[in-house]
Each structure stands twice: as structure tokens, then as C-alpha cells.
N, CA, C and O atoms as a MOPAC input file, in Angstrom:
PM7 MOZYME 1SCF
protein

 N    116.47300 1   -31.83800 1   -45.96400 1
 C    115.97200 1   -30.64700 1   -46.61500 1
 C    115.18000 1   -31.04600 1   -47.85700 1
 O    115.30500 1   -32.10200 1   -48.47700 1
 N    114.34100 1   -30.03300 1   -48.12700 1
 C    113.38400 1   -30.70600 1   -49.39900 1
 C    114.16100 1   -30.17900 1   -50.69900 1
 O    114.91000 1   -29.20400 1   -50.75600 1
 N    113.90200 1   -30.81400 1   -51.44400 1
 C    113.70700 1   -30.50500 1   -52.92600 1
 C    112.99400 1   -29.90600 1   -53.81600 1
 O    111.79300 1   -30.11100 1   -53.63900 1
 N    113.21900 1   -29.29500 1   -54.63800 1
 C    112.09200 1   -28.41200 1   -54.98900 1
 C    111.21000 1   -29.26500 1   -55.86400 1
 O    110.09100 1   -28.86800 1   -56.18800 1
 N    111.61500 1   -30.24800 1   -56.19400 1
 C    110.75800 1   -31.48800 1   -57.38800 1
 C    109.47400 1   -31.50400 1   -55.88500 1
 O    108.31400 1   -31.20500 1   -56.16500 1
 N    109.87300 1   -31.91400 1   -54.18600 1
 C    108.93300 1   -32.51000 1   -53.21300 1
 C    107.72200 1   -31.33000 1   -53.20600 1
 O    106.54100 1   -31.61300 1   -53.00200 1
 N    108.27600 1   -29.77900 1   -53.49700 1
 C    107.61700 1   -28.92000 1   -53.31800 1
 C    105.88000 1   -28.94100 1   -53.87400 1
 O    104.83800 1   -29.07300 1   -53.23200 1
 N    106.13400 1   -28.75700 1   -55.29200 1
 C    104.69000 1   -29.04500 1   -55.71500 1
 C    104.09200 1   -30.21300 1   -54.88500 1
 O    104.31500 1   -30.06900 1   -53.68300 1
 N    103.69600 1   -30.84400 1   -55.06500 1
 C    103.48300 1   -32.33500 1   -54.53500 1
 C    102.90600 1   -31.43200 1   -52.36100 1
 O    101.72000 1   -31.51200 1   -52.04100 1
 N    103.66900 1   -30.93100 1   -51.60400 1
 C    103.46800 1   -30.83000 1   -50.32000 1
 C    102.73700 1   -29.09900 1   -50.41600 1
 O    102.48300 1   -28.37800 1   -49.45200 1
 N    102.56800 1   -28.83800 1   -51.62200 1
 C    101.73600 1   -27.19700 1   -51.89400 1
 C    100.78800 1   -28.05100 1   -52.10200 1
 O     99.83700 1   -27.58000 1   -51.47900 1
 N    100.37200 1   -29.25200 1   -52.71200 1
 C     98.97700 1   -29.72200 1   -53.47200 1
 C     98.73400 1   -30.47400 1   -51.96600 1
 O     97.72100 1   -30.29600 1   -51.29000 1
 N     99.65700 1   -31.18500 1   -51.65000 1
 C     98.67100 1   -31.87200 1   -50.30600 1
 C     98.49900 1   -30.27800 1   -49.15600 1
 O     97.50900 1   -30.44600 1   -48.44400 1
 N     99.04600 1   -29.19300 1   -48.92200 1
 C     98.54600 1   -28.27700 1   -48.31300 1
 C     97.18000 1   -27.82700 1   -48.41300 1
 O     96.44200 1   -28.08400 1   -47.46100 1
 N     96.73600 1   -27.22700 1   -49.36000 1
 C     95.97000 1   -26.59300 1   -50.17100 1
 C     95.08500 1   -27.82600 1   -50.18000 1
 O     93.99400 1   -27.34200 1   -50.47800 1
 N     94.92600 1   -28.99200 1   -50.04700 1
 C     93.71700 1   -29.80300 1   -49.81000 1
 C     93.43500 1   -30.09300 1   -48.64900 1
 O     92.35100 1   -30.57800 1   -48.32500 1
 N     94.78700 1   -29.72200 1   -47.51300 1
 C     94.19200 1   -29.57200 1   -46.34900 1
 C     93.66600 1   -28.38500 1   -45.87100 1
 O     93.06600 1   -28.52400 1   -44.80600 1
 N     93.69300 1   -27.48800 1   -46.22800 1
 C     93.29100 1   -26.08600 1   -46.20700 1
 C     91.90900 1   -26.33300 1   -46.44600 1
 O     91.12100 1   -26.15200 1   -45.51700 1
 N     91.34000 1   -26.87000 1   -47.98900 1
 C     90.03100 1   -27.06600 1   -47.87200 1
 C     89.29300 1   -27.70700 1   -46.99500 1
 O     88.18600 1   -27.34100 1   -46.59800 1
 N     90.01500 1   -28.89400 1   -46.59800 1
 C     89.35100 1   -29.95500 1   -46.35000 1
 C     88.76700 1   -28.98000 1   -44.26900 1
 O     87.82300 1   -29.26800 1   -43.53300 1
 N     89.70800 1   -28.06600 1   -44.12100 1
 C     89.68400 1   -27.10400 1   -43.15200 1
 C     88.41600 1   -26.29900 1   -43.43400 1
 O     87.42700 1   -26.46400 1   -42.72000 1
 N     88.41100 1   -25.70000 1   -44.13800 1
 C     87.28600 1   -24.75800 1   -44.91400 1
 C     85.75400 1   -25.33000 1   -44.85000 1
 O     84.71800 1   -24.70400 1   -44.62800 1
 N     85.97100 1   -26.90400 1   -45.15200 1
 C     84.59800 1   -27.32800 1   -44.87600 1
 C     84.05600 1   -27.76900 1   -43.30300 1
 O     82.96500 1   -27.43500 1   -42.84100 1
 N     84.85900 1   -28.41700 1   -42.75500 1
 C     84.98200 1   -28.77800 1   -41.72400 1
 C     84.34700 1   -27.47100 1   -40.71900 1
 O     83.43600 1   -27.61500 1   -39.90500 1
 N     85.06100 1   -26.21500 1   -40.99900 1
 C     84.54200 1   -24.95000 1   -40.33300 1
 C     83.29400 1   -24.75600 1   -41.18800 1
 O     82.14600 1   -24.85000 1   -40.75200 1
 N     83.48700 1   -24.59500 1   -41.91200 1
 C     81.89700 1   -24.69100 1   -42.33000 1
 C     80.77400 1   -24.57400 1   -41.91800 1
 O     79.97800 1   -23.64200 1   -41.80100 1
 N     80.78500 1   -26.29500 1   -41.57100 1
 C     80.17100 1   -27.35400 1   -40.90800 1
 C     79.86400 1   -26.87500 1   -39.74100 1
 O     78.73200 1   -26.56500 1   -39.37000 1
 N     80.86200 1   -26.79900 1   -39.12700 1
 C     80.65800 1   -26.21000 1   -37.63200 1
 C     79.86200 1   -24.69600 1   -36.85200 1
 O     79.23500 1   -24.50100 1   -35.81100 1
 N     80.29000 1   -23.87400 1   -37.97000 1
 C     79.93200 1   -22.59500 1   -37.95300 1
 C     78.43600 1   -22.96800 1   -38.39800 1
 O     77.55900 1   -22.46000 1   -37.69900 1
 N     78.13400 1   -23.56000 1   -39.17000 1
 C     76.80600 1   -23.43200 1   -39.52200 1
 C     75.81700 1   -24.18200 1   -38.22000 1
 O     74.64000 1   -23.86100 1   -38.05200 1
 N     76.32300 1   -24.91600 1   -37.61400 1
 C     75.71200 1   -25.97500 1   -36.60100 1
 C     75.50600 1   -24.63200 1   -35.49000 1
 O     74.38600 1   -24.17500 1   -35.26400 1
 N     76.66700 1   -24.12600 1   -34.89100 1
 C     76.26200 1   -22.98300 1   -34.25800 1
 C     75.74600 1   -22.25700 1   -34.32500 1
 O     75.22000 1   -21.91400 1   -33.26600 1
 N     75.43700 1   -21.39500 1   -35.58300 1
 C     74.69000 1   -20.47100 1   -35.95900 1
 C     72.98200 1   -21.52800 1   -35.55800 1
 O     72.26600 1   -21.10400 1   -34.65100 1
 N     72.67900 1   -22.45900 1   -36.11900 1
 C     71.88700 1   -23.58400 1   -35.67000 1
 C     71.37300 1   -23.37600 1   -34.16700 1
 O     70.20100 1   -23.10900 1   -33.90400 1
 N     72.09700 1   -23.48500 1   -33.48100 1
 C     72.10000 1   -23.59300 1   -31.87300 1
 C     71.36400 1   -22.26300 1   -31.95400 1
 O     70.14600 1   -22.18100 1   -31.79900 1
 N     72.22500 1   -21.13900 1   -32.22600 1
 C     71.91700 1   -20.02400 1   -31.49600 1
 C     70.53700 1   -19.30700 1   -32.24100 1
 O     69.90000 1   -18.44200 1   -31.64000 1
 N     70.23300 1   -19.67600 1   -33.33300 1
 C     68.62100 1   -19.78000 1   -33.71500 1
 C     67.95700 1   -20.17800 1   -32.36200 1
 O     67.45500 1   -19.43900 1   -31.51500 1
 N     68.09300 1   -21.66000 1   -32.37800 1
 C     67.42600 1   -22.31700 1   -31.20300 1
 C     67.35100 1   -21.71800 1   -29.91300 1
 O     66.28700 1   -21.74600 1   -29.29300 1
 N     68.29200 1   -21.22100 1   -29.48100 1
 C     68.84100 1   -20.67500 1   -28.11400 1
 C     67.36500 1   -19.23800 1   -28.05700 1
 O     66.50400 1   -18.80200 1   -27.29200 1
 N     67.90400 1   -19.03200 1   -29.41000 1
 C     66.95600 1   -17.46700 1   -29.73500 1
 C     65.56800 1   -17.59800 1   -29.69400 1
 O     64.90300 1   -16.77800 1   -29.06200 1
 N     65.05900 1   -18.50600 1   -30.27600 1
 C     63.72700 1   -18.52000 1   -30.00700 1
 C     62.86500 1   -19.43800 1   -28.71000 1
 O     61.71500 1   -19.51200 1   -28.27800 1
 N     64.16900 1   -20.03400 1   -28.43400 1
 C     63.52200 1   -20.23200 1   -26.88400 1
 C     63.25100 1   -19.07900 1   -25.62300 1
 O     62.30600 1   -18.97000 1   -24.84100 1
 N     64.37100 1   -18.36400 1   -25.77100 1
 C     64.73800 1   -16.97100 1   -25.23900 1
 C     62.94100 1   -16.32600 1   -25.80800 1
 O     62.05600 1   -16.29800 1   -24.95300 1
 N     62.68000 1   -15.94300 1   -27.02500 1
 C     61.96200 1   -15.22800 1   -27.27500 1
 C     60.67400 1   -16.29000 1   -27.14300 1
 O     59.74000 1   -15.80200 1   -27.78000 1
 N     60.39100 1   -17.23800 1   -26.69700 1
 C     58.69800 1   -17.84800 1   -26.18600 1
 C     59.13800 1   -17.84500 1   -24.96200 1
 O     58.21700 1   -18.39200 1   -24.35500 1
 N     60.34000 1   -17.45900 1   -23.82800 1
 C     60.45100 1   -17.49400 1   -22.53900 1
 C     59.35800 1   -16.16600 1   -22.27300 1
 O     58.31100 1   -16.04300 1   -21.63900 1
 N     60.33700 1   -15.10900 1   -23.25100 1
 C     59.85200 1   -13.62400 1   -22.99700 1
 C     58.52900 1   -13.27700 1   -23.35100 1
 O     57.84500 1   -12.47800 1   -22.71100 1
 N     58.10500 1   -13.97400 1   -24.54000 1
 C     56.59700 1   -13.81400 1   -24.46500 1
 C     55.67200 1   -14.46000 1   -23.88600 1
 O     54.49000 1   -14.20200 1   -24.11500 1
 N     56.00400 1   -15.28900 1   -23.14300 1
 C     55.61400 1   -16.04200 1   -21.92900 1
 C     55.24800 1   -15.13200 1   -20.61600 1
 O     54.21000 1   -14.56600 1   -20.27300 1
 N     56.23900 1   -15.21100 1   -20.17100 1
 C     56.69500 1   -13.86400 1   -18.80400 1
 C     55.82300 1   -12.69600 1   -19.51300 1
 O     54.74800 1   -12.70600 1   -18.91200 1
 N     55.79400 1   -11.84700 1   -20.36000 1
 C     54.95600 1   -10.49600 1   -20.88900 1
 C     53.69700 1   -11.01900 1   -20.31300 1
 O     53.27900 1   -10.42600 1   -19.31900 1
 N     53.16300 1   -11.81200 1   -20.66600 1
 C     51.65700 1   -12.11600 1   -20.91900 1
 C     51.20900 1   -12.91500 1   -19.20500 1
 O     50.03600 1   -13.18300 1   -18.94600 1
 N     51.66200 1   -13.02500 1   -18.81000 1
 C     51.79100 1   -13.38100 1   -17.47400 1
 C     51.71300 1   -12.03900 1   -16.75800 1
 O     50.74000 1   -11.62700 1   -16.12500 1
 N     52.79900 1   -11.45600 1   -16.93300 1
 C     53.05500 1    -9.96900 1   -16.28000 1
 C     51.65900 1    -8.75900 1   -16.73100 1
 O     51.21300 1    -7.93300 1   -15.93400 1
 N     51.25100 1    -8.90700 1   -17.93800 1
 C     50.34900 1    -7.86500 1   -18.53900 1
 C     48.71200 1    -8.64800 1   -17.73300 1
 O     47.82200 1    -7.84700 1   -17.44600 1
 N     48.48000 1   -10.13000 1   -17.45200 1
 C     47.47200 1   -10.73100 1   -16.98600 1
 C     47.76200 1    -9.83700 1   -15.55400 1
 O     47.08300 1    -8.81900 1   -15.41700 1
 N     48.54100 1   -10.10900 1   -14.70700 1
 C     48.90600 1    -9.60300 1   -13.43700 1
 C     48.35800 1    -8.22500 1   -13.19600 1
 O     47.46400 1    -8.00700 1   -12.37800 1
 N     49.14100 1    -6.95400 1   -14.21800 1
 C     48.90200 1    -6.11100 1   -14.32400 1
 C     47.47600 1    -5.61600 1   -14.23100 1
 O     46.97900 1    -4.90700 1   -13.35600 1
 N     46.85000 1    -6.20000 1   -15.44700 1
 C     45.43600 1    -6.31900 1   -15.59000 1
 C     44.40500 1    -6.67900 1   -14.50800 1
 O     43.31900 1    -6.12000 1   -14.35800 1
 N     44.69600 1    -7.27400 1   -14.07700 1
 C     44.07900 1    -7.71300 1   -12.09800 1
 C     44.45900 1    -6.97700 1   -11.00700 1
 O     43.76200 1    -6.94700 1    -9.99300 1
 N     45.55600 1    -6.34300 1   -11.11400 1
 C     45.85400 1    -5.32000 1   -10.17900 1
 C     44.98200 1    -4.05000 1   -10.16500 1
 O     44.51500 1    -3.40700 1    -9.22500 1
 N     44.88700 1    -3.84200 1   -11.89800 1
 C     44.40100 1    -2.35800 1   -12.23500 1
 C     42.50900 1    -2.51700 1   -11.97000 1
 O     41.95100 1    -1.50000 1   -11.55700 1
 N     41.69600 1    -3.69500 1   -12.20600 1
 C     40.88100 1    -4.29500 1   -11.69700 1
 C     40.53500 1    -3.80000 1   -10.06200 1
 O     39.54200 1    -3.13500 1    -9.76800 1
 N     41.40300 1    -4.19800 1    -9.23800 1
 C     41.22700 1    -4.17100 1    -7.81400 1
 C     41.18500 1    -3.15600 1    -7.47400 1
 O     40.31800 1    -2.89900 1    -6.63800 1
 N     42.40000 1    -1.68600 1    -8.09900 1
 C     42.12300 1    -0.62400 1    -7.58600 1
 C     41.59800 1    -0.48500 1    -8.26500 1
 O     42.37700 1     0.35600 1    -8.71200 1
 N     40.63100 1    -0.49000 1    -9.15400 1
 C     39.74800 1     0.41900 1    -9.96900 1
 C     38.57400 1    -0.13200 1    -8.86100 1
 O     38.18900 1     0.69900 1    -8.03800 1
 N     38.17100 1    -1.08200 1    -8.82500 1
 C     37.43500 1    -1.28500 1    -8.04400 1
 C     37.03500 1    -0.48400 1    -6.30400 1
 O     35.99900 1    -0.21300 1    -5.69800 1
 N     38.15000 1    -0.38000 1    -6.10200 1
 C     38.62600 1    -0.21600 1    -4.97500 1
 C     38.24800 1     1.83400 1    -4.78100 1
 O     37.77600 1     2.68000 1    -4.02200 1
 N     38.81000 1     1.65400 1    -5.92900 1
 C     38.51700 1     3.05800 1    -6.11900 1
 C     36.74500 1     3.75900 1    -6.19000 1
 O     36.28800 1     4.77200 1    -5.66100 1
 N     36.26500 1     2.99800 1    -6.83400 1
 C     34.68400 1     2.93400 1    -7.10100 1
 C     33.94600 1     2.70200 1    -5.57100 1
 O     32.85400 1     3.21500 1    -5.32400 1
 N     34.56000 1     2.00600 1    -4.74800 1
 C     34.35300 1     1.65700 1    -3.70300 1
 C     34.06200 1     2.84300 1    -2.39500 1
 O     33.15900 1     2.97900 1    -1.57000 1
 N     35.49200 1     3.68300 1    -2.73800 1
 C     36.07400 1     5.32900 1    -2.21200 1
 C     35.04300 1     6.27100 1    -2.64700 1
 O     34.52600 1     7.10500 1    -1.90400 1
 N     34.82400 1     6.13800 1    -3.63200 1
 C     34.34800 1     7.26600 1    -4.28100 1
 C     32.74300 1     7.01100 1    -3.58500 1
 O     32.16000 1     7.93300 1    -3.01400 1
 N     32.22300 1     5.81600 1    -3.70700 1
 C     30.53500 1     5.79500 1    -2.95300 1
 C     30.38900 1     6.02800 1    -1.57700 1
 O     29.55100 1     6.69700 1    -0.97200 1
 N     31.40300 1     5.32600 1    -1.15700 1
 C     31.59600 1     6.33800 1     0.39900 1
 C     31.65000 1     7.34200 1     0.76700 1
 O     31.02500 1     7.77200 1     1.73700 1
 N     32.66100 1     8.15200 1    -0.14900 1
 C     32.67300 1     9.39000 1     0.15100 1
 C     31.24600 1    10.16600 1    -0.35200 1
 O     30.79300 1    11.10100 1     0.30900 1
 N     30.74300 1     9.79400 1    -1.29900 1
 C     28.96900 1    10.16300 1    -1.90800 1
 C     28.11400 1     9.83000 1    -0.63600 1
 O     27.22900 1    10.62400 1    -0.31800 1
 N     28.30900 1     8.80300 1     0.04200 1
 C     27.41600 1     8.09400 1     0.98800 1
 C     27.48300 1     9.53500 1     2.34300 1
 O     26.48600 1    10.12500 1     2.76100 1
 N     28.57400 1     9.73400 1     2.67300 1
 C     29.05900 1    10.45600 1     3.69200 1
 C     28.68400 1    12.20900 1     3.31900 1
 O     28.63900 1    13.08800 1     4.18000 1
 N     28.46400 1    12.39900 1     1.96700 1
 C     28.21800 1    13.77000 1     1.54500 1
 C     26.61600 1    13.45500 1     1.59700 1
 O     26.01700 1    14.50900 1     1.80500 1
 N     25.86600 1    12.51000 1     1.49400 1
 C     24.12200 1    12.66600 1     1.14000 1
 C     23.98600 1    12.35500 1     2.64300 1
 O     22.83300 1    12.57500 1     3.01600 1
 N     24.86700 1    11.87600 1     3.70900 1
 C     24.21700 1    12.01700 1     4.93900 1
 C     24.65000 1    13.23700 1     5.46900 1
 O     24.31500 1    13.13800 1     6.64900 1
 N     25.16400 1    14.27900 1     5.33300 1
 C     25.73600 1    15.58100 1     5.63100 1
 C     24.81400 1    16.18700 1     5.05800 1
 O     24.78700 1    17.25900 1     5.66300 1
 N     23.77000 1    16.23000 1     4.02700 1
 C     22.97200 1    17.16400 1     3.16800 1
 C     21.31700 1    17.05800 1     4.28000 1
 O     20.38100 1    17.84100 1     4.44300 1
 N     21.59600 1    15.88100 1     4.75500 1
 C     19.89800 1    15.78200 1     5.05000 1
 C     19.79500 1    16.74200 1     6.73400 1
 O     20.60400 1    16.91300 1     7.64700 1
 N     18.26400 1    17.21900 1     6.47500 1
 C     18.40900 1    18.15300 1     7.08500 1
 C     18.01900 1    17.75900 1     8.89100 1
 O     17.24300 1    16.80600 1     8.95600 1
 N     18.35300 1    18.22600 1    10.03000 1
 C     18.23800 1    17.17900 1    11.51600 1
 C     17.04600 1    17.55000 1    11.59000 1
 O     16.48300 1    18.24200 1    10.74200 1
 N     16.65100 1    17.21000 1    12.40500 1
 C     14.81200 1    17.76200 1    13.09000 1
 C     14.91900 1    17.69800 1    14.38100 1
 O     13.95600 1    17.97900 1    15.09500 1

């Protein structure tokens, strides 16, 4: 059983392991927080990656039918100015 003289003495070596705990987490916590920066902005040049890919795509699609559409529309003009002319 202890003594109360051992007491002080195993409160002072506690309490420096406590710190010596404190930094150690610290340390660690800060390294993670670290990572997950990293993690984060890889994540976010993945996603602005993929956007700009997807909005190029988009942009070529809307191209084709617009085109496509312009295409409809002279036909159907083509098909109304041969309906106007008169037979003989």
C-alpha cells in the first residue's frame, strides 16, 4: 500500500504523463486534420475535373441538337416553298 509521503511524487509523475498524452494527441490530431485537407482538395480537383468534362459534353450535345434542329426547321421551309408553287 502507498504512503502518502509516495503520493506527491506518483501525482507529479501522473500529470507529466497526462501531458506528455496531450502532446502526443496533439500531434496526431493535427496530422489528420492534415490528411483530410489533402483528402479534401483532391476530392474537390476530382469534382472540378468531372464538372468541366460533363459541362464540355453538355455543350456538344446542345450543339448537335441545335443543329439538328436548324436542320428540321429548313426542311420543313423546304417542304412549305414546294407546296406554295403553283402546278401548270
Amino acid at each position: 500500500m502507498l504512503t502518502l509521503r509516495e503520493l506527491p511524487a506518483q501525482v507529479s509523475e501522473l500529470a507529466s504523463q497526462i501531458l506528455q498524452l496531450r502532446g502526443e494527441m496533439r500531434a496526431e490530431f493535427s496530422g489528420v486534420r492534415q490528411e483530410i485537407r489533402a483528402g479534401d482538395e483532391l476530392t474537390r480537383n476530382d469534382l472540378r475535373t468531372e464538372m468541366r468534362s460533363l459541362h464540355e459534353e453538355t455543350l456538344t450535345q446542345m450543339r448537335i441538337l441545335h443543329e439538328d434542329v436548324i436542320g428540321r426547321i429548313a426542311l420543313l421551309q423546304e417542304g412549305r416553298v414546294n407546296r406554295r408553287k403553283p402546278r401548270r
